[in-house]
Phi, psi and omega in degrees: 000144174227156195271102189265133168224152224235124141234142159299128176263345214155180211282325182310297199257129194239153175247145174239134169242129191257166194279002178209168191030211205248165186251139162274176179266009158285302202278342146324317185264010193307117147232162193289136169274331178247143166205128199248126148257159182265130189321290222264086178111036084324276171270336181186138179265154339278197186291157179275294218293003155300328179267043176260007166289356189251022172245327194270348153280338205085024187234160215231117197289144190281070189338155188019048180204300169263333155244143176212125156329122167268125209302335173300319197292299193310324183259356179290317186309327191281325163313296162328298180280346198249354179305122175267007177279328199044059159316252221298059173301289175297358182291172155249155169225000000 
């Protein structure tokens, strides 16, 4: 089995490194057919069962105020949606 590690260079480019020998240039070129995120202190603070005091009030949590997006999480999704290259056209999310 080898071990793939995935970094963004940019909206273009994905780098693959492999932990041994040499890389061909498909797998340079390499994207994830899957890419998973884990939601919650991932994509946005806090976990949602913090909000459940603002439920046990009645009141209904709030986009930026009460849950907020982290800007790296924000901006990596928009590289994604906005690649005019259409890298991940076959990715899933």
């Amino acid at each position: 089995m080898q071990t793939m590690a995935f970094t963004f260079m940019n909206t273009k480019t994905m780098s693959a490194r492999r932990t041994s020998n040499t890389l061909s240039r498909t797998e340079l070129c390499a994207v994830p057919s899957l890419i998973v995120f884990d939601l919650d202190n991932t994509l946005w603070t806090p976990e949602l069962y913090q909000l459940r005091k603002l439920q046990r009030n009645n009141q209904i949590p709030v986009a930026h105020s009460d849950v907020k997006l982290f800007p790296a999480a924000w901006d990596i999704i928009q590289k994604i949606r906005n690649d005019p290259d259409d890298t991940f056209a076959n990715t899933k999310f």
